[in-house]
DRENDO-1510 file (C-alpha; in Angstrom, 1 decimal, always signed):
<recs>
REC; n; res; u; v; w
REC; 1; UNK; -30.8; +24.4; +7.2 .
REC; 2; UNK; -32.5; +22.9; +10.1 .
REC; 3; UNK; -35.5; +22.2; +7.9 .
REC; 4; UNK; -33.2; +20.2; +6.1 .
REC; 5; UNK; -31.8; +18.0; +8.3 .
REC; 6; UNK; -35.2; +17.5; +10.0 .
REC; 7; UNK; -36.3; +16.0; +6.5 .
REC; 8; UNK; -33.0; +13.7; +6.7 .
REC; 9; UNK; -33.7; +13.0; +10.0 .
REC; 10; UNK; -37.2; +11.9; +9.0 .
REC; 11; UNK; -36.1; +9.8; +5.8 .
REC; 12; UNK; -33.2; +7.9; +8.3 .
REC; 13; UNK; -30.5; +9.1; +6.3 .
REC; 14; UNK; -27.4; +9.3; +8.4 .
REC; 15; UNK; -25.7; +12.8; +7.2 .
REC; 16; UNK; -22.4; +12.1; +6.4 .
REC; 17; UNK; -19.6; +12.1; +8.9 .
REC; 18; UNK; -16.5; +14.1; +8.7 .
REC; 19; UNK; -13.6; +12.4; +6.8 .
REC; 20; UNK; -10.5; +10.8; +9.1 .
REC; 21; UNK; -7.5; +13.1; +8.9 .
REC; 22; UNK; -5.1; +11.5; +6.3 .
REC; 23; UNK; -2.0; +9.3; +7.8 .
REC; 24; UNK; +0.9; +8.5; +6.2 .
REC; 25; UNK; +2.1; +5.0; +6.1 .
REC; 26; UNK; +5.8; +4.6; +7.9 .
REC; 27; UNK; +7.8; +1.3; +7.4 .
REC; 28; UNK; +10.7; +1.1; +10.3 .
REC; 29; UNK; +13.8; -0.3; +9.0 .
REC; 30; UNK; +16.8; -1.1; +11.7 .
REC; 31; UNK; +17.5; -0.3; +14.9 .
REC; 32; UNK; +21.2; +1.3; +14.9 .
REC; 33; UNK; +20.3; +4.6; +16.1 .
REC; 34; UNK; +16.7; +6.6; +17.7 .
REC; 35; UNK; +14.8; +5.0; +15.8 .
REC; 36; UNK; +11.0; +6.5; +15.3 .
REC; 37; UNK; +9.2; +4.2; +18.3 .
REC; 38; UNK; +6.6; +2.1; +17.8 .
REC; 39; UNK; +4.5; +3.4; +21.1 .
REC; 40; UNK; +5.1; +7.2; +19.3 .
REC; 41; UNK; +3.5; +5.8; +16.5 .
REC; 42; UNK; +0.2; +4.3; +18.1 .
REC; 43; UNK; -1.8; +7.6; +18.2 .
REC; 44; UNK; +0.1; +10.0; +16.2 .
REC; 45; UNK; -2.0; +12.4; +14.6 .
REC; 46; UNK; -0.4; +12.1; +11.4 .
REC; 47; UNK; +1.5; +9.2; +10.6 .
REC; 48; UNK; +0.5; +5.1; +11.4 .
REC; 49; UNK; +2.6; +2.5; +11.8 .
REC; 50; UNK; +2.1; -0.4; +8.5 .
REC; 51; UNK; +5.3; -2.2; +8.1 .
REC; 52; UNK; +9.2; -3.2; +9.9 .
REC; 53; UNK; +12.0; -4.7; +8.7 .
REC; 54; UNK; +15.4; -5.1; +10.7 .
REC; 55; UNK; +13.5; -4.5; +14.1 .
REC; 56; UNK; +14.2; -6.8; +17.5 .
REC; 57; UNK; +12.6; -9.7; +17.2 .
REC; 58; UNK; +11.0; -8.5; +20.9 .
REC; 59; UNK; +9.7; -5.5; +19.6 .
REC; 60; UNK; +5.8; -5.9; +20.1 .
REC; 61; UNK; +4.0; -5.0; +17.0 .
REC; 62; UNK; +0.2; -3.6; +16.7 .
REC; 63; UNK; -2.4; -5.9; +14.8 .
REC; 64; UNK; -1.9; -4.8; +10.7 .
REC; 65; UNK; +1.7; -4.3; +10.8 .
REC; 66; UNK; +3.7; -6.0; +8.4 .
REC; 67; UNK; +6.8; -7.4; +10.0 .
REC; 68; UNK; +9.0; -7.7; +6.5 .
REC; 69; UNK; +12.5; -9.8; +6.1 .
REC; 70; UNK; +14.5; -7.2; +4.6 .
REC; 71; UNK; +14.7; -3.3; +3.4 .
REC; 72; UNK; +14.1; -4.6; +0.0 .
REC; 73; UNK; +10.8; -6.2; +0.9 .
REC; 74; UNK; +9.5; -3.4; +2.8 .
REC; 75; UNK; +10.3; -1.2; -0.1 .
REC; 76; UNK; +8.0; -3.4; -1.9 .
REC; 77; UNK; +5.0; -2.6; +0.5 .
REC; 78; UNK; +2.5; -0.2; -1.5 .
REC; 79; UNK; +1.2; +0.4; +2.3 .
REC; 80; UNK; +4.8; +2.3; +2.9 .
REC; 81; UNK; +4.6; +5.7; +2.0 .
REC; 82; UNK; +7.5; +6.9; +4.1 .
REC; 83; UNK; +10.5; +4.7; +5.9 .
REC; 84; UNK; +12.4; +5.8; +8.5 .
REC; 85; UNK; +16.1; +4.3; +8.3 .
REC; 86; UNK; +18.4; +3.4; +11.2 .
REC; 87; UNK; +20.1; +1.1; +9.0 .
REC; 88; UNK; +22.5; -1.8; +10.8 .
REC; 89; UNK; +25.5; -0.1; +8.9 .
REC; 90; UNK; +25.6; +3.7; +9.0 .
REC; 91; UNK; +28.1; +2.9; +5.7 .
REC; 92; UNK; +25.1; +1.7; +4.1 .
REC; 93; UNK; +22.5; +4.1; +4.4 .
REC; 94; UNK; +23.4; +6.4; +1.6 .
REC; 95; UNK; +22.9; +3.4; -0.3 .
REC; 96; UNK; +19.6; +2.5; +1.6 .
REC; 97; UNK; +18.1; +5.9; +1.1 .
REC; 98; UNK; +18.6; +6.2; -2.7 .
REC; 99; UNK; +17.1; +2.8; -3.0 .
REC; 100; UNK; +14.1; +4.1; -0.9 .
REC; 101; UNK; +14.1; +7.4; -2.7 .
REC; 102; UNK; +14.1; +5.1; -6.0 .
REC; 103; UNK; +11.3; +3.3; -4.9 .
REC; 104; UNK; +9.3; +6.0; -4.5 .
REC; 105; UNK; +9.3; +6.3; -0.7 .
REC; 106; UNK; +9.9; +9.6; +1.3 .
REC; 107; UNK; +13.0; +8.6; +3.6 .
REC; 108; UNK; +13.6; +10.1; +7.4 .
REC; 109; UNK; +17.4; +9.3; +8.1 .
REC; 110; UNK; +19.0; +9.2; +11.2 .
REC; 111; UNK; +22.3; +10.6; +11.7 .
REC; 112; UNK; +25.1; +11.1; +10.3 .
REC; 113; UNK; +22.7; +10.3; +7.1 .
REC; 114; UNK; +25.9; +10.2; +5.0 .
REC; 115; UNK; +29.9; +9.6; +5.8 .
REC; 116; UNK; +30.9; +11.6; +2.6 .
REC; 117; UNK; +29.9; +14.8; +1.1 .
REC; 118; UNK; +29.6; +12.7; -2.1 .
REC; 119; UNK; +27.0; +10.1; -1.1 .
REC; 120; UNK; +25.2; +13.4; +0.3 .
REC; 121; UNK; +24.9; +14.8; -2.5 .
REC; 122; UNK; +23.8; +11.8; -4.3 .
REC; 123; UNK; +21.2; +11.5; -2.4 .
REC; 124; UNK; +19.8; +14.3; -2.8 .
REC; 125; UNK; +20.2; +14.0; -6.5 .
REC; 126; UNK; +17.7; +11.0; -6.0 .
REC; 127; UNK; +14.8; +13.0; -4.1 .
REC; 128; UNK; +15.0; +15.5; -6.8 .
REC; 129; UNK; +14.9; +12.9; -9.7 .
REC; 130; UNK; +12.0; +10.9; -7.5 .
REC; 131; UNK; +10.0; +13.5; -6.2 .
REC; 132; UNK; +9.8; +12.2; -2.8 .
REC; 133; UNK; +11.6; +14.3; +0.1 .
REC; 134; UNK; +15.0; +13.3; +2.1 .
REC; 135; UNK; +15.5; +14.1; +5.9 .
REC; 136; UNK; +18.0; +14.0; +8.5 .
REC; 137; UNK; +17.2; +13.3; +12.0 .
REC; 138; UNK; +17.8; +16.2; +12.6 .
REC; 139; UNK; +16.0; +18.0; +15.7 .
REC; 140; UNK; +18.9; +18.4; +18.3 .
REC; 141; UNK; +18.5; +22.1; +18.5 .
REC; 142; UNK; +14.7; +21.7; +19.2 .
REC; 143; UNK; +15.2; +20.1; +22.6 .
REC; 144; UNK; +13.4; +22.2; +25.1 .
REC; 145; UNK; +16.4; +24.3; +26.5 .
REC; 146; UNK; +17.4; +24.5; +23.4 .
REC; 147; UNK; +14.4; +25.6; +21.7 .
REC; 148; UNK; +14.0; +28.8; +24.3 .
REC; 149; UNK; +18.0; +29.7; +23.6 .
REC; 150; UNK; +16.9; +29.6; +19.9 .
REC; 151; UNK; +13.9; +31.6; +19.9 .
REC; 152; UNK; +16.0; +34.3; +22.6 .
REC; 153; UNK; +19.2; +34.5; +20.2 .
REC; 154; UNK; +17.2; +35.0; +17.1 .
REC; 155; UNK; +15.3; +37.8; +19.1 .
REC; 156; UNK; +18.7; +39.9; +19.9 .
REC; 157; UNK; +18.7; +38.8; +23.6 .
REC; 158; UNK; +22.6; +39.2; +23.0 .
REC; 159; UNK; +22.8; +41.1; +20.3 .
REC; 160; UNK; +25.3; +40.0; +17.3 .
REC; 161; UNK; +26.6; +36.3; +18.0 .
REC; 162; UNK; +30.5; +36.9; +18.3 .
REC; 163; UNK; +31.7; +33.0; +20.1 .
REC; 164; UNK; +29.6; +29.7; +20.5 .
REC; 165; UNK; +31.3; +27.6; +22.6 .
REC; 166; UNK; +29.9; +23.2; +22.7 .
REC; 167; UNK; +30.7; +20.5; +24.1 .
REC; 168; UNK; +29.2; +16.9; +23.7 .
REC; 169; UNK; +30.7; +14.3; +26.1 .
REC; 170; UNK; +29.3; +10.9; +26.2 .
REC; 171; UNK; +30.5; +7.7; +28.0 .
REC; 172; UNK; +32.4; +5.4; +26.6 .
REC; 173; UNK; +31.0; +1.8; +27.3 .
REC; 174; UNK; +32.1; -1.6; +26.3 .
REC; 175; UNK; +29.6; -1.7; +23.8 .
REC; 176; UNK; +30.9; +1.4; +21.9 .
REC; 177; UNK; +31.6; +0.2; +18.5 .
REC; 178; UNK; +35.2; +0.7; +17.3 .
REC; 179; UNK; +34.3; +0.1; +13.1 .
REC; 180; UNK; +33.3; +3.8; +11.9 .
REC; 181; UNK; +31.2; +1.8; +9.3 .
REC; 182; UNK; +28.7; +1.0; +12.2 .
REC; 183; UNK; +27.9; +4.1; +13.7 .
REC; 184; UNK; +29.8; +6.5; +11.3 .
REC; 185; UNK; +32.4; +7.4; +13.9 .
REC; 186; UNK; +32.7; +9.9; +17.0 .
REC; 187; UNK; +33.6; +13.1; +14.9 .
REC; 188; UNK; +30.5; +12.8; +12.8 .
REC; 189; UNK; +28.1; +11.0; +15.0 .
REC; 190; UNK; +28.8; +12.7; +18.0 .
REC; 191; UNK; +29.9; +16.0; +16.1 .
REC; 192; UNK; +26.9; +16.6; +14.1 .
REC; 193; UNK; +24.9; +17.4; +17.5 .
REC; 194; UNK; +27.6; +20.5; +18.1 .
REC; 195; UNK; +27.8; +21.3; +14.7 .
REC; 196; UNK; +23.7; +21.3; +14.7 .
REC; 197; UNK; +24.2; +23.7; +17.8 .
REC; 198; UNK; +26.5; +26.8; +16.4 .
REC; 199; UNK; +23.6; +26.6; +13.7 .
REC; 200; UNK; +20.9; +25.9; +14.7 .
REC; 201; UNK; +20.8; +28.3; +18.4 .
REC; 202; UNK; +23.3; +30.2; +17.7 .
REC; 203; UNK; +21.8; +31.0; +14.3 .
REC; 204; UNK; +25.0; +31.6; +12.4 .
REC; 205; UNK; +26.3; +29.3; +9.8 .
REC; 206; UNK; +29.7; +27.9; +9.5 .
REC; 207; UNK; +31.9; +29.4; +7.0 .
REC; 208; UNK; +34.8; +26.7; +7.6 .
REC; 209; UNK; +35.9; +24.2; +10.3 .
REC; 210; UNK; +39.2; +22.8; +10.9 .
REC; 211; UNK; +39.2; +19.3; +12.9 .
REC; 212; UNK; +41.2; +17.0; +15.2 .
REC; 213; UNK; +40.8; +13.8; +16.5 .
REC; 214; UNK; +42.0; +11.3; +19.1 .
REC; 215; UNK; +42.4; +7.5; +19.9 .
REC; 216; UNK; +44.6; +8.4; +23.0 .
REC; 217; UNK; +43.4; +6.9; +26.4 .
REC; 218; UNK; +41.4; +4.4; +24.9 .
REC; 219; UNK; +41.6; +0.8; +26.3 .
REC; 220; UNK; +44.1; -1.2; +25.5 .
REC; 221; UNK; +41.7; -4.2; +24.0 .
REC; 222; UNK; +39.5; -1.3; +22.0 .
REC; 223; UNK; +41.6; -1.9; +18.6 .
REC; 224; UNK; +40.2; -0.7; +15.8 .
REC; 225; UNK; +39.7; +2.8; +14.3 .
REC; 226; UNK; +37.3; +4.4; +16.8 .
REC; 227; UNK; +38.5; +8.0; +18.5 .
REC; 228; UNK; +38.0; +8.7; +21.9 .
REC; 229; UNK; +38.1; +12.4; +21.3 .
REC; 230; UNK; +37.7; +15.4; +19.1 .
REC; 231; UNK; +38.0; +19.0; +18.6 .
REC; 232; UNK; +36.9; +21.1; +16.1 .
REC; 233; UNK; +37.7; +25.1; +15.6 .
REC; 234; UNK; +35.1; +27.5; +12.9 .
REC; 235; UNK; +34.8; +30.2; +11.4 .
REC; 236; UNK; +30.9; +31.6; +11.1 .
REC; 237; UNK; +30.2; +33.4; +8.5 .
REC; 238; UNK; +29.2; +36.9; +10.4 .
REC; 239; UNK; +32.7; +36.7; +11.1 .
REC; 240; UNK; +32.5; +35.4; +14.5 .
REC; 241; UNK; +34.3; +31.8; +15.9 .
REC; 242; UNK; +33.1; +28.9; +17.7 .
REC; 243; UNK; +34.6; +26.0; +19.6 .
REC; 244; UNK; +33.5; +22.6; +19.7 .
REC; 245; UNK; +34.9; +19.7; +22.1 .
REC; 246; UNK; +33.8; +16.0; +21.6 .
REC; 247; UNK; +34.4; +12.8; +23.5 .
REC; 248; UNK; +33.2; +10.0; +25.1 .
REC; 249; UNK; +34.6; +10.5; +28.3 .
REC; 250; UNK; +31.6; +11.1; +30.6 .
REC; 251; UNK; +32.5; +9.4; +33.7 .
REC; 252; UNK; +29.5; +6.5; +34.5 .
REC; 253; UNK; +28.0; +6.2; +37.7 .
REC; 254; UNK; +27.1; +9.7; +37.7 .
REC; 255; UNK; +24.0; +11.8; +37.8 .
REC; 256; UNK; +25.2; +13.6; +34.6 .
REC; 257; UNK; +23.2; +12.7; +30.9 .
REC; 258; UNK; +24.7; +10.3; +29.2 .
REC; 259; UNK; +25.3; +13.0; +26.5 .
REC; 260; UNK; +26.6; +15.7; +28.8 .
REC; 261; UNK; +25.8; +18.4; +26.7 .
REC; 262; UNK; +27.3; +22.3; +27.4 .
REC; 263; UNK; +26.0; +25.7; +24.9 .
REC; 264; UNK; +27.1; +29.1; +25.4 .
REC; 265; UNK; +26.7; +31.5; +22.7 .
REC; 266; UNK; +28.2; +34.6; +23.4 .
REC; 267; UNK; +27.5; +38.1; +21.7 .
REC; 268; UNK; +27.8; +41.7; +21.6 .
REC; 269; UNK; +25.4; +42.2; +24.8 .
REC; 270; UNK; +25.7; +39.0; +26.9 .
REC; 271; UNK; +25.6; +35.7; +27.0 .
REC; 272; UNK; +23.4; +32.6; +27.1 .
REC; 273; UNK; +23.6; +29.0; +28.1 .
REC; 274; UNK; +22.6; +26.1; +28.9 .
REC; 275; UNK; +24.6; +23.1; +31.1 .
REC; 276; UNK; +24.8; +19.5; +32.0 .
REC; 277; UNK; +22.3; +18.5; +29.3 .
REC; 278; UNK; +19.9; +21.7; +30.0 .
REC; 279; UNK; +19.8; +21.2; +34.0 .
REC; 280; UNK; +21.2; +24.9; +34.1 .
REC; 281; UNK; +20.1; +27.7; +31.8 .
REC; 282; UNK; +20.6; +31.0; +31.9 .
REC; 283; UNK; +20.6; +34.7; +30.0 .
REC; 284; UNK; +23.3; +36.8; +31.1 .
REC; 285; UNK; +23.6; +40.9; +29.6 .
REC; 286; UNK; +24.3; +44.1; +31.5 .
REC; 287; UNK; +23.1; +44.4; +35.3 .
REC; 288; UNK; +20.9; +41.2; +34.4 .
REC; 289; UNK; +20.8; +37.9; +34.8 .
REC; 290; UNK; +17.7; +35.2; +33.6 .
REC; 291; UNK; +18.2; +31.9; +35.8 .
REC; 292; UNK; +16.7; +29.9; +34.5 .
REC; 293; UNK; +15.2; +30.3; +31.3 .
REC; 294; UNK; +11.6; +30.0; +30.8 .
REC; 295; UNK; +10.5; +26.7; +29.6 .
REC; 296; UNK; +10.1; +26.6; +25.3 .
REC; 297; UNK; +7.8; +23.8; +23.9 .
REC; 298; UNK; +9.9; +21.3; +22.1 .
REC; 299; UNK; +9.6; +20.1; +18.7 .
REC; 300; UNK; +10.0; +16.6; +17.4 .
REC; 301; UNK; +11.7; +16.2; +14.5 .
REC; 302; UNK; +9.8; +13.1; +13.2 .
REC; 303; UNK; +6.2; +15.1; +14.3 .
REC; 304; UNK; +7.6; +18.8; +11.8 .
REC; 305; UNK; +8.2; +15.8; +8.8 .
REC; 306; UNK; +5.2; +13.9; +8.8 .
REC; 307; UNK; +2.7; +17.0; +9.3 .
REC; 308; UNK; +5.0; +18.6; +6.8 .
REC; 309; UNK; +4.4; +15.6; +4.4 .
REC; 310; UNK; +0.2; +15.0; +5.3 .
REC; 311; UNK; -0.9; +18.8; +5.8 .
REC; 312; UNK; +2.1; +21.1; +3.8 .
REC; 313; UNK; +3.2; +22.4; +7.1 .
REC; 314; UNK; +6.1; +24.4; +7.0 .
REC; 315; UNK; +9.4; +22.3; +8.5 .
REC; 316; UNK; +11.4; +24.6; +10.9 .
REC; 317; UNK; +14.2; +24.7; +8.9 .
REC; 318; UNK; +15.1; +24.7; +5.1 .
REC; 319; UNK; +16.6; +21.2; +4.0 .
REC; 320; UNK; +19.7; +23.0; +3.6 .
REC; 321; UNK; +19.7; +24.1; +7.0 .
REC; 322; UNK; +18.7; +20.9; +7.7 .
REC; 323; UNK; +21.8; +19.1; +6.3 .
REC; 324; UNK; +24.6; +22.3; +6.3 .
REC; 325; UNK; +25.7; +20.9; +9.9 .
REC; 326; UNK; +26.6; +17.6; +8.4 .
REC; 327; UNK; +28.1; +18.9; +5.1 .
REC; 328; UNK; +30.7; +20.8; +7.0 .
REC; 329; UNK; +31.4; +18.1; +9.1 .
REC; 330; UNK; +31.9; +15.9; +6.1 .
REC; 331; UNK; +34.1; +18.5; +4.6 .
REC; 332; UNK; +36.3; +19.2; +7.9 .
REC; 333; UNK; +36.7; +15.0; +8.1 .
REC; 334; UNK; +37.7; +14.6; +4.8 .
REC; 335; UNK; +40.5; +17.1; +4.8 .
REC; 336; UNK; +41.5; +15.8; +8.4 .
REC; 337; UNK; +41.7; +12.5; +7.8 .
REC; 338; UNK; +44.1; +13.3; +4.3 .
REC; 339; UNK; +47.0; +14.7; +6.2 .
REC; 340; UNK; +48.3; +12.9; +8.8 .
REC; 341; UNK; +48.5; +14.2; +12.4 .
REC; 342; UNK; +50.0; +12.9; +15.5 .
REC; 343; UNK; +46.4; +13.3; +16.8 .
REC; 344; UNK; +45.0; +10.6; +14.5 .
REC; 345; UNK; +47.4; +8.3; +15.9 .
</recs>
């Protein structure tokens, strides 16, 4: 071997140089949401940055990206392989998704990806028939303090998961959008973070969930359909219960997230939790208590899709795990919002 490359050496042949890892081409379209930033995208390891459409006009762009007029032109771009959608309208981005799926792009959604259980379920009628591959946004439950509580409950650290308790409480804010069709409304928007939770951490699906909603307290010159709060009771289906409270009444001017967050899953041999947005964690079981938890490595959900996508890496969860939280959501809405409550009001 080294008597080979002393003759290439000698003959100035340059032996060849390893191949760049692949990269897949992402198109950003809108900004109604987390959308996948540009700075994440300047050294990722496997996805670049080619195209945007619907972006700030401020939003600095790299040299080579395409700044597009419209999702339709973007889905022309043969440079896009895969778009990530915070479409303007959450309403529209069912529709947006198929029409990427159809154009033969893989689509990363962000949340609530669809406001019925039908447009769900046509859209993933559309990966199937395209061959391309449909994702939420979906890595709540693979936030750091969240990650550890995952990793401990799935070990047994408190044995069978009996009660999950969450809430989600963000502040209101004049900007707070009171058409549903915007952001697809508190119970799913800000719900689908719970929901994620019960499953996700506490590791037990939901069987079925009963929900209740409220435009009480909010200001006077707020009309239009928004809620200002939201409960939701479930069933899991080991037989156990979990209770999830929703609102965006998070006082401002405080040192509390913006998305106060609270977790306690509860089971046969203790308890664990985290609170105020994972400042406090903490394992509780017999004549023992963990305070705090050790630190987890957190996952971004954008990173698990493209190396899923580039390389065949696993994703941490099926893509009906993946979506289960917001089909039951979808569900629960739909059969809330067809009889009327005094709640709704």
């Amino acid at each position: 071997m080294v008597a080979v490359l002393f003759v290439v050496a000698a003959l100035g042949v340059r032996a060849a140089e390893p191949a760049a890892p692949k990269k897949i081409g992402v198109g950003l379209y809108g900004a109604n949401g987390h959308q996948v930033t540009t700075a994440k995208l300047a050294n990722h390891p496997h996805a670049r940055l080619v195209a945007v459409a619907g972006l700030r006009a401020t939003t600095t762009l790299s040299e080579g990206v395409t700044r597009h007029a419209s999702l339709e032109a973007l889905l022309a771009d043969p440079t896009v392989e895969l778009v990530s959608l915070c479409s303007p309208r959450r309403a529209d981005q069912a529709r947006d998704a198929i029409r990427g799926l159809e154009a033969g792009k893989h689509i990363y959604a962000e949340k609530p990806a669809a406001l019925t259980e039908t447009e769900l379920d046509q859209i993933l009628a559309a990966a199937r028939r395209s061959g391309k591959q449909f994702h939420e946004m979906a890595g709540t439950a693979f936030a750091p303090s969240y990650a550890i509580m995952r990793r401990l409950v799935s070990e047994g650290a408190v044995g069978e998961v009996i009660q999950i308790f969450v809430q989600k409480s963000y502040r209101y804010g004049a900007a707070r959008s009171q058409d549903e069709a915007i952001d697809g409304g508190m119970f799913l928007q800000v719900g689908i973070h719970a929901a994620r939770l019960v499953e996700h951490v506490g590791g037990v699906r939901i069987k079925s969930i009963a929900g209740w909603e409220t435009a009480f307290g909010k200001p006077a010159k707020d009309a239009g359909e928004g809620k200002i709060a939201g409960a939701a009771q479930a069933e899991l289906e080991n037989g156990g219960i979990a209770t999830i409270i929703i609102n965006y009444l998070n006082p401002p001017g405080t040192t509390l997230p913006h998305g106060n967050e609270t977790l306690r899953v509860f089971g046969t041999t203790g308890f664990i939790e985290s609170v105020d947005g994972g400042a406090r964690t903490r394992l509780v079981t017999a004549g023992r208590i963990v305070e705090p938890l050790a630190a987890a490595p957190a996952l971004d959900y954008f990173d698990a899709v493209a190396a899923h996508l580039v390389t065949g890496t696993a994703m941490p969860l099926t893509l009906d795990e993946e979506l289960h939280p917001l089909r039951v959501l979808l569900r629960a809405r739909e059969k809330m919002r067809a009889a009327p409550s005094e709640l709704r009001k």
